[in-house]
TITOR-41615 format. One record per residue (C-alpha): residue in three letters; x, y, z negated. Coordinates in Angstrom, 3 decimals. Layout:
! TITOR-41615
<rec code="ALA" px="X" py="Y" pz="Z"/>
...
***
This chain:
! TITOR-41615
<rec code="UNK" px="0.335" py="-14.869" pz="4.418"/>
<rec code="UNK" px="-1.364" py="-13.196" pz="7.397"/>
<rec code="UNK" px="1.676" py="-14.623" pz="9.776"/>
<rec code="UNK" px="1.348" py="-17.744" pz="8.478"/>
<rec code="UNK" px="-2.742" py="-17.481" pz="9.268"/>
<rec code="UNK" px="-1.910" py="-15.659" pz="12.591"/>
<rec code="UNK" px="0.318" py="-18.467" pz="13.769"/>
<rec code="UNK" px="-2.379" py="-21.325" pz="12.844"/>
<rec code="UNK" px="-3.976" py="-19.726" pz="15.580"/>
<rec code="UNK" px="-7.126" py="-22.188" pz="16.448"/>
<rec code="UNK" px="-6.204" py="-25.122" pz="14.709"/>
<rec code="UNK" px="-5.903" py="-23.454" pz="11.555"/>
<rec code="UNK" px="-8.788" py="-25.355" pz="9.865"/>
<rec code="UNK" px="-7.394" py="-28.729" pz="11.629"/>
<rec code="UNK" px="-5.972" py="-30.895" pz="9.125"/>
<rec code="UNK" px="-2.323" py="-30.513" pz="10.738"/>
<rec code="UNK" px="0.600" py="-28.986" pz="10.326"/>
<rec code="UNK" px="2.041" py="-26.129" pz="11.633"/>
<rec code="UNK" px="5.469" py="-24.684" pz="12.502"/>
<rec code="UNK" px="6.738" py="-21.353" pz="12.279"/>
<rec code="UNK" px="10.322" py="-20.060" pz="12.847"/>
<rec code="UNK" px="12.026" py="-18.705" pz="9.717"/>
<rec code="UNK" px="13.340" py="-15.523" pz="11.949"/>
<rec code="UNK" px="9.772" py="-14.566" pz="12.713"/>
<rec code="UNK" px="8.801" py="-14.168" pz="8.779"/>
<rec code="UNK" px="11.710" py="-12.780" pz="8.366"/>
<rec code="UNK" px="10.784" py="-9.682" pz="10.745"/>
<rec code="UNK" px="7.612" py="-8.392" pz="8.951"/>
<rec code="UNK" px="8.611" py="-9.996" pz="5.337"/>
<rec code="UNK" px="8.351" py="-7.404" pz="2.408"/>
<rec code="UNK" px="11.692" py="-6.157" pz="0.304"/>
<rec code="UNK" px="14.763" py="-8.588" pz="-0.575"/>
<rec code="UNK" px="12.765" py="-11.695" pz="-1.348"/>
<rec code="UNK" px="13.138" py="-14.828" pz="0.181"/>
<rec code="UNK" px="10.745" py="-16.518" pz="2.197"/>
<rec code="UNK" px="11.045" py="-19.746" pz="-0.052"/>
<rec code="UNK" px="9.926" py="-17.908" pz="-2.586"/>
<rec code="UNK" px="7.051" py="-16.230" pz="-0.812"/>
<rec code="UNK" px="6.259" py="-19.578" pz="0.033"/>
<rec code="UNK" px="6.228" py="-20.807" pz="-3.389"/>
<rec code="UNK" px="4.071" py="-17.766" pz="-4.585"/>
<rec code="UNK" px="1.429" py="-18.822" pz="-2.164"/>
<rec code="UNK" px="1.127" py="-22.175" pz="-3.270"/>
<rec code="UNK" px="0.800" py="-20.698" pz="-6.515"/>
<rec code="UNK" px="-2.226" py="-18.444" pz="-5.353"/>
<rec code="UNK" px="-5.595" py="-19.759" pz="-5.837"/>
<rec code="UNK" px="-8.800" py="-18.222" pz="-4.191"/>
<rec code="UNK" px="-12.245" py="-17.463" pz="-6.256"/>
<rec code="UNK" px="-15.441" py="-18.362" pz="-4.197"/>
<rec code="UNK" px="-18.606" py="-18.321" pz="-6.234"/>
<rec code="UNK" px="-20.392" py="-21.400" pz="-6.004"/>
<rec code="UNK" px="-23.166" py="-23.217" pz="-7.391"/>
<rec code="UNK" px="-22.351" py="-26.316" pz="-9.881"/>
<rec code="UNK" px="-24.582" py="-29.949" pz="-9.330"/>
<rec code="UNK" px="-26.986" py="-28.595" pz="-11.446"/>
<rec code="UNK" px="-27.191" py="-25.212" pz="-9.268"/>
<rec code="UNK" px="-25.723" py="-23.063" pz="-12.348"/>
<rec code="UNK" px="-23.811" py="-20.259" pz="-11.205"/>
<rec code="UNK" px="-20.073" py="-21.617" pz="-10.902"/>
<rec code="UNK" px="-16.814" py="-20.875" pz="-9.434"/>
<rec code="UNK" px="-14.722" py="-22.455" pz="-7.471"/>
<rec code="UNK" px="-10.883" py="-22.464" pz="-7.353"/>
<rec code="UNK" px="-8.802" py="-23.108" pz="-4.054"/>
<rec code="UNK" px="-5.373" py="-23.185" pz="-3.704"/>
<rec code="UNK" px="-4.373" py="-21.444" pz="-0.118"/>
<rec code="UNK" px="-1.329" py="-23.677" pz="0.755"/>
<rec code="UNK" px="-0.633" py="-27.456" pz="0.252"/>
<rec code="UNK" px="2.530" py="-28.739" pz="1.444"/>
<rec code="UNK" px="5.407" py="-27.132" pz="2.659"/>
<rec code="UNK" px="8.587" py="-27.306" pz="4.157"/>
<rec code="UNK" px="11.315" py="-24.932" pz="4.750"/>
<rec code="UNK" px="14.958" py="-24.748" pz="5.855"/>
<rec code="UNK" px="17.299" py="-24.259" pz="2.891"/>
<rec code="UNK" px="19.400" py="-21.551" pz="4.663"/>
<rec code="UNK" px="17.493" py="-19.007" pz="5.592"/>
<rec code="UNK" px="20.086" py="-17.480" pz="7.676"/>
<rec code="UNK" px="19.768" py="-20.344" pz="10.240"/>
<rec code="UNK" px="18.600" py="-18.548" pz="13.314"/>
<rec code="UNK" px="17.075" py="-22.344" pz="14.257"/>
<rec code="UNK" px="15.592" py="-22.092" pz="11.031"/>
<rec code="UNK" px="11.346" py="-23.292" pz="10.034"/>
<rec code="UNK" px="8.998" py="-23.269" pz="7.705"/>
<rec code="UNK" px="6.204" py="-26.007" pz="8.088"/>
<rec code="UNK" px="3.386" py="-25.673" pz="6.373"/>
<rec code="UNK" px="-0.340" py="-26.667" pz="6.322"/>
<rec code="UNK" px="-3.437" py="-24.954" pz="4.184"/>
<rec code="UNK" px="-5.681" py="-27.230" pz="1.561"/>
<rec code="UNK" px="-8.684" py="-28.607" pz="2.205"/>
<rec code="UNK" px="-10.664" py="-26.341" pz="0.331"/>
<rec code="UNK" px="-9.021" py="-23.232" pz="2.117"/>
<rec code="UNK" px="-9.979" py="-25.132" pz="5.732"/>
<rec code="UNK" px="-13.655" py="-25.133" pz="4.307"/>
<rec code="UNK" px="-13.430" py="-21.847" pz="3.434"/>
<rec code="UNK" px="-11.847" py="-20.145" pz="6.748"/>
<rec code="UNK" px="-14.348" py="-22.277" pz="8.981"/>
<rec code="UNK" px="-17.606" py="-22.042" pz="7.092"/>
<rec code="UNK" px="-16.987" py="-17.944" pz="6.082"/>
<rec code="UNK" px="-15.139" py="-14.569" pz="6.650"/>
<rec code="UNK" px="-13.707" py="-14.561" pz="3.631"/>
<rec code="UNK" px="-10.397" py="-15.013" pz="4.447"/>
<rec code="UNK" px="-10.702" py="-12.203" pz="7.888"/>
<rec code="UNK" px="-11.047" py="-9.940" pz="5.197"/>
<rec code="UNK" px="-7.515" py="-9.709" pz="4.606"/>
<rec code="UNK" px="-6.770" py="-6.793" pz="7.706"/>
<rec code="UNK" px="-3.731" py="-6.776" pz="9.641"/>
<rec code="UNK" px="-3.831" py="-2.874" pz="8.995"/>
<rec code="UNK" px="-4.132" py="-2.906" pz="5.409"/>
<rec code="UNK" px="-1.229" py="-5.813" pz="5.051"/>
<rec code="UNK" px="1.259" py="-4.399" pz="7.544"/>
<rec code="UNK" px="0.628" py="-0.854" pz="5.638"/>
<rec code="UNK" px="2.200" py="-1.742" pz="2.372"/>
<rec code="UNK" px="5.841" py="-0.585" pz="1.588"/>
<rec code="UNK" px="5.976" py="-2.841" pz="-1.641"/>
<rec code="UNK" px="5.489" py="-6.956" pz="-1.854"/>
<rec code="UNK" px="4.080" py="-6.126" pz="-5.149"/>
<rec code="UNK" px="1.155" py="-4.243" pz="-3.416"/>
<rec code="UNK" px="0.904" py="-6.920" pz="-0.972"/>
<rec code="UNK" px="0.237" py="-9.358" pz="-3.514"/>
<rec code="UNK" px="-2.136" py="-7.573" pz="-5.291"/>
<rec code="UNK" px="-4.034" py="-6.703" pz="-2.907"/>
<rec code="UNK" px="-4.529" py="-10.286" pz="-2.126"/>
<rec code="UNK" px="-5.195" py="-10.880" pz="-5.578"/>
<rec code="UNK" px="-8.297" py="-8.563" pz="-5.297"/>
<rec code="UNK" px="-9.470" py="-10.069" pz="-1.863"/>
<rec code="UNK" px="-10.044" py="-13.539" pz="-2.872"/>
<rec code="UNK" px="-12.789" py="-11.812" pz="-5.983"/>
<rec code="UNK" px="-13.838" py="-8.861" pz="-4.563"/>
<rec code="UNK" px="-16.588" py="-10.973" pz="-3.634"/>
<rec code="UNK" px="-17.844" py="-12.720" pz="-6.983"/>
<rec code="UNK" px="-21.195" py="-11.505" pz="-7.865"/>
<rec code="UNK" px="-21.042" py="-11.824" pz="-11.658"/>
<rec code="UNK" px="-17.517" py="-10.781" pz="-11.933"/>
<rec code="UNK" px="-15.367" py="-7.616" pz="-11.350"/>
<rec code="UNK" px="-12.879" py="-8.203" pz="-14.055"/>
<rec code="UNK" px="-9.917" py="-10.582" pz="-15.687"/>
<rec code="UNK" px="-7.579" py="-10.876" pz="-17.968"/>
<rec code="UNK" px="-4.016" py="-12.379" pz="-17.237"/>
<rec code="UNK" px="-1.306" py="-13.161" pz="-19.512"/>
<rec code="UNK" px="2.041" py="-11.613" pz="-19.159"/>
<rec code="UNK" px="3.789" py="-15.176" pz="-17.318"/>
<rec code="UNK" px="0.691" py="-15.391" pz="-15.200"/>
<rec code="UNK" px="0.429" py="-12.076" pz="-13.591"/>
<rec code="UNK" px="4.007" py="-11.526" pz="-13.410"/>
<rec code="UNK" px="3.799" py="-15.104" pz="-11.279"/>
<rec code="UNK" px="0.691" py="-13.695" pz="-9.474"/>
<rec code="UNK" px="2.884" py="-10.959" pz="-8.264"/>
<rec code="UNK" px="5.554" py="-12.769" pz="-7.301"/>
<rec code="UNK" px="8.099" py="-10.920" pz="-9.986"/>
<rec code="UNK" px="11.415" py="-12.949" pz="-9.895"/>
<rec code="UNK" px="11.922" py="-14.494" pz="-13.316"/>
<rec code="UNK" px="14.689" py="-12.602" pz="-15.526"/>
<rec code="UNK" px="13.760" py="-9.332" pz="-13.726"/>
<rec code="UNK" px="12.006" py="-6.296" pz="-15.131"/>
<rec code="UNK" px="11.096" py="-8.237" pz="-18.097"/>
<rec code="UNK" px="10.299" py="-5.270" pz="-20.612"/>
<rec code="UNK" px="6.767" py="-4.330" pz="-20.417"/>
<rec code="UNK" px="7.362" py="-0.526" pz="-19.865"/>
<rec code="UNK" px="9.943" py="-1.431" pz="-17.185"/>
<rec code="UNK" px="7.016" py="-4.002" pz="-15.258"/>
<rec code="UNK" px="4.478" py="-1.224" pz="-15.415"/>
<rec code="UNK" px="6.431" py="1.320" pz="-14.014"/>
<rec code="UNK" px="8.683" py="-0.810" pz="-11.330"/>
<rec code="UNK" px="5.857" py="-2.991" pz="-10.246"/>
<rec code="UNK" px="2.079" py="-2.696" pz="-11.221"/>
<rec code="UNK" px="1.962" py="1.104" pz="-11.569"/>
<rec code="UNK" px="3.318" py="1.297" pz="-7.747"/>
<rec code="UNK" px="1.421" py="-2.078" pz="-6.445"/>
<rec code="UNK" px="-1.617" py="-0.362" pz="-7.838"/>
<rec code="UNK" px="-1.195" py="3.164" pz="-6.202"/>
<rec code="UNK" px="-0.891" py="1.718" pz="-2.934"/>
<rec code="UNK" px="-3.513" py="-0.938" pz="-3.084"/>
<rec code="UNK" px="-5.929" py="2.156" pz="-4.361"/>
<rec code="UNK" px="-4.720" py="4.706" pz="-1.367"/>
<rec code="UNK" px="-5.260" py="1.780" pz="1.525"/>
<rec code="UNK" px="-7.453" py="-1.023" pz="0.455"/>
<rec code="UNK" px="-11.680" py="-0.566" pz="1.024"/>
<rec code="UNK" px="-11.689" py="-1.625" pz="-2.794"/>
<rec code="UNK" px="-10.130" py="-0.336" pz="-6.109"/>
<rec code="UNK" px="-8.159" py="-1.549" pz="-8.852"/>
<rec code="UNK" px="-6.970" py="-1.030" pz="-12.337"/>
<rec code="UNK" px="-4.932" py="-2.997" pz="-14.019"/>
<rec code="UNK" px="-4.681" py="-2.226" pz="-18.310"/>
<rec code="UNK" px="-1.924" py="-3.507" pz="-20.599"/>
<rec code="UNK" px="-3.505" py="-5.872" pz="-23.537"/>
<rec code="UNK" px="-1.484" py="-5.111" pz="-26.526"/>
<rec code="UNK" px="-1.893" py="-6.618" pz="-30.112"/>
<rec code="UNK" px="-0.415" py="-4.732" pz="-33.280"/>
<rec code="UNK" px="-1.846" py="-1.021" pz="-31.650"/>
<rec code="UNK" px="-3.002" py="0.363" pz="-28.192"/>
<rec code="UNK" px="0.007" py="2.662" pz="-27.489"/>
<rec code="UNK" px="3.004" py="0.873" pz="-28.943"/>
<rec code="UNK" px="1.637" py="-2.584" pz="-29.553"/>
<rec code="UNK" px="3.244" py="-6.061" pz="-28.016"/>
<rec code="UNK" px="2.047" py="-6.318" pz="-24.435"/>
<rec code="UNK" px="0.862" py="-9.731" pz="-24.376"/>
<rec code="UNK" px="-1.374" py="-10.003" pz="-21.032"/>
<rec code="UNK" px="-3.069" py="-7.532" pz="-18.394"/>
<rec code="UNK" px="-6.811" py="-6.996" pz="-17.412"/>
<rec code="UNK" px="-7.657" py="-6.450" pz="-14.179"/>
<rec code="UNK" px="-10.694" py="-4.589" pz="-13.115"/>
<rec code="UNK" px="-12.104" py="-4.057" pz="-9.656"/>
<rec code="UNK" px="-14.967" py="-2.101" pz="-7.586"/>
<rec code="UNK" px="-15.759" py="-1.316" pz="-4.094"/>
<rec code="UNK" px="-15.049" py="2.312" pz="-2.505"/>
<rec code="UNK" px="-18.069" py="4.438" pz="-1.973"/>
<rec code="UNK" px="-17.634" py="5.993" pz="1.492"/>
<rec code="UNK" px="-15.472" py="9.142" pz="0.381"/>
<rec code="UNK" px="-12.816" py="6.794" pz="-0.602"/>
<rec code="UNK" px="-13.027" py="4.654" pz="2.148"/>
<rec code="UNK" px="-12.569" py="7.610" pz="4.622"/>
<rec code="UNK" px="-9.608" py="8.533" pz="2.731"/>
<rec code="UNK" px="-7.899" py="5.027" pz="3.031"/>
<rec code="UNK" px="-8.647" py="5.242" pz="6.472"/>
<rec code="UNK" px="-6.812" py="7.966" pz="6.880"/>
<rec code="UNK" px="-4.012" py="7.443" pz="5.005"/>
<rec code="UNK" px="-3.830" py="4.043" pz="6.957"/>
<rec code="UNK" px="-2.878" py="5.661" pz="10.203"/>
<rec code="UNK" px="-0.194" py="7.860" pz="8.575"/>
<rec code="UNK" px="2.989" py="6.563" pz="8.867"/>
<rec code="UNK" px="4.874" py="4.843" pz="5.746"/>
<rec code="UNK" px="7.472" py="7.320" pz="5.472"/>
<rec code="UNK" px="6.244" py="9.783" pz="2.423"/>
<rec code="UNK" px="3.557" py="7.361" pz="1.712"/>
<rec code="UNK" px="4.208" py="7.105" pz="-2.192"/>
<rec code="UNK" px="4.275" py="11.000" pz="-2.064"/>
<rec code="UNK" px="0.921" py="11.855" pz="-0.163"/>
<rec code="UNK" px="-0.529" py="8.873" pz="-2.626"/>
<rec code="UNK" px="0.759" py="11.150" pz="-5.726"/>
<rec code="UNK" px="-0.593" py="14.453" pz="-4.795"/>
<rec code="UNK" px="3.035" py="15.501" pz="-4.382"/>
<rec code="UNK" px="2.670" py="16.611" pz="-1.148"/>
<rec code="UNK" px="1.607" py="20.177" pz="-0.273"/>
<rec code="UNK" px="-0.080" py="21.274" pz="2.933"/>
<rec code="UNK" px="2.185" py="23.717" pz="5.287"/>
<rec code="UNK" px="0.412" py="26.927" pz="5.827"/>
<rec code="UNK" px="1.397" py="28.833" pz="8.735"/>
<rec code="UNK" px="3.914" py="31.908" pz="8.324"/>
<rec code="UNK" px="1.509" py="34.400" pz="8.677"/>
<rec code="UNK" px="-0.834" py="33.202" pz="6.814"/>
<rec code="UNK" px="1.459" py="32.958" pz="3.658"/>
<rec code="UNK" px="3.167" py="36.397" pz="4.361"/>
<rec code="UNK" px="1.761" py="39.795" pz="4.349"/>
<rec code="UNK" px="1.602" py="41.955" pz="7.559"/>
<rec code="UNK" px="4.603" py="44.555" pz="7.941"/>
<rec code="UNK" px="2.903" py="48.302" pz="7.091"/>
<rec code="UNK" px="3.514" py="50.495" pz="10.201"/>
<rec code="UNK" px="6.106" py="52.500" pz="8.837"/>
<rec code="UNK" px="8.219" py="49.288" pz="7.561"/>
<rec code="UNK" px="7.892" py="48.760" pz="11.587"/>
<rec code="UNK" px="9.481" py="52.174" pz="12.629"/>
<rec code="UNK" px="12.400" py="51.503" pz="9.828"/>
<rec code="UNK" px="13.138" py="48.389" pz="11.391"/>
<rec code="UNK" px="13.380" py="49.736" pz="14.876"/>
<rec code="UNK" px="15.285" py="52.653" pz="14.248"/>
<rec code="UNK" px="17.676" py="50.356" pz="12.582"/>
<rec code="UNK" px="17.945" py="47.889" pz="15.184"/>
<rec code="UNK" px="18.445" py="50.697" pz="17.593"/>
<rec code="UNK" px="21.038" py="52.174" pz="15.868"/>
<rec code="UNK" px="23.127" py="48.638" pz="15.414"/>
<rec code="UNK" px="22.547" py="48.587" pz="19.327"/>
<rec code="UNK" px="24.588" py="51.957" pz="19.892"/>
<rec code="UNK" px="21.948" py="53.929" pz="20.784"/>
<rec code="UNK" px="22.254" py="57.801" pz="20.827"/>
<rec code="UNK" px="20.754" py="60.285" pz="18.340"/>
<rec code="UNK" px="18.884" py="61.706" pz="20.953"/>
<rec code="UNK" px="16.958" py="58.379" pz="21.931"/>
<rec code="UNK" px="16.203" py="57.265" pz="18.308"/>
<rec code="UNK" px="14.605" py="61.247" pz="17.818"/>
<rec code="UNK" px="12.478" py="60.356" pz="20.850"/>
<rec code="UNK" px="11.238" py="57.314" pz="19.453"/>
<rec code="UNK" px="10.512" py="59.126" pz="16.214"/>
<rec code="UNK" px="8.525" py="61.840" pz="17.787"/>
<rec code="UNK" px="6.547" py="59.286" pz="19.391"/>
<rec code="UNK" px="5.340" py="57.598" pz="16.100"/>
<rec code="UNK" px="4.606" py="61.104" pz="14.128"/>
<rec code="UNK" px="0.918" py="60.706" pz="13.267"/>
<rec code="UNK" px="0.101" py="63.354" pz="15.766"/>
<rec code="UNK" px="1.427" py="61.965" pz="18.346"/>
<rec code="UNK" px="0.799" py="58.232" pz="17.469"/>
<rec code="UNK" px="-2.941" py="58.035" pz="18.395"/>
<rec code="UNK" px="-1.918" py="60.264" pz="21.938"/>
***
């Protein structure tokens, strides 16, 4: 998504088109998935912007981010494109707010998982809404939300674990906001039938937000770890280890001095040097 608003460049609230090479997605795209189906996830995304109805009553208003688009069938073709252009209401949005520059290189390039990636924008377009900090989803809708091929990870425990509980761990360690996301289960609260999702959100006070910031310029590798709590702090040696007593210190010389050959005589020098009345001399 970010490319795709990167490579509008000025024109992006023209009402043109615009062409990028399939090869360049390719190089900062997320996982296994296809680009068409990135695509197709995006033009499935809609953005919230509160709004006032004709009568000035609080309202919303729902914008879809992409309207047509075009894209080589083989993505393998290193001549390859995807054309594309963004709706109306997305133009209207980009030139008359900051909305959408909310969305931070940083943050976006940070995430390991396209699960987090879409989540995350998930959150952006409502973090926003005044009189509204959570939804509910059903089971089809989030899992299209998320962009969760269809005959994959279909079992509820299977989606949690796989895909939200990891989307929601990153999204929580790097974004300025947080998010929880709560199975909705009828017939019981443990072992009932998942049938949809709510989705809660809040800004970071300034404790959190220092920690994402940190955690941003970390690199990926060990990410998921640090996020868990899994990974300990490295104290140095000495810190960890008690000091040698002074006579564990004249054992270990004599015996290195003996493994070096050296005469009886020498090592009975030594000795006499480290007898307490002649070790203060």
């Amino acid at each position: 998504m970010n490319v795709l608003y990167a490579n509008a460049g000025p024109s992006i609230c023209d009402d043109v088109d615009h062409l990028i090479m399939l090869a360049e997605l390719r190089g900062s795209h997320k996982g296994g998935e296809r680009v068409t189906d990135s695509i197709r996830r995006l033009m499935r995304t809609l953005v919230e912007v509160p709004t006032k109805d004709s009568q000035g009553a609080p309202a919303t208003k729902l914008v879809q981010i992409l309207s047509d688009s075009t894209v080589t069938d083989n993505e393998n073709n290193p001549q390859g494109q995807v054309k594309y252009s963004f709706s109306r209401g997305m133009r209207d949005i980009i030139k008359d707010s900051t909305l959408w520059g909310r969305v931070k290189n940083a943050v976006v390039f940070a995430f390991t998982s396209k699960y987090a990636l879409a989540l995350y924008e998930l959150i952006t377009a409502r973090i926003n809404l005044k009189h509204k900090w959570q939804e509910e989803f059903s089971v089809k809708d989030f899992r299209a939300l998320l962009g969760v091929p269809e005959g994959k990870l279909e079992r509820a425990p299977n989606l949690l674990q796989r895909v939200i509980q990891p989307a929601c761990l990153e999204v929580n360690g790097l974004a300025d906001f947080g998010v929880k996301i709560e199975p909705i289960r009828k017939g019981g609260s443990i072992r009932g039938l998942v049938t949809g999702f709510r989705v809660s959100w809040w800004r970071k006070d300034v404790a959190d937000l220092q920690a994402a910031y940190t955690e941003l310029k970390q690199p990926k590798v060990g990410r998921r770890a640090r996020l868990e709590g899994r990974v300990e702090t490295a104290q140095p040696i000495a810190a960890r280890l008690p000091s040698p007593t002074r006579q564990q210190k004249i054992d270990a010389t004599v015996l290195a001095m003996r493994q070096a050959g050296a005469p009886d005589s020498d090592i009975e020098d030594f000795l006499s040097t480290q007898r307490p009345d002649q070790a203060g001399a």
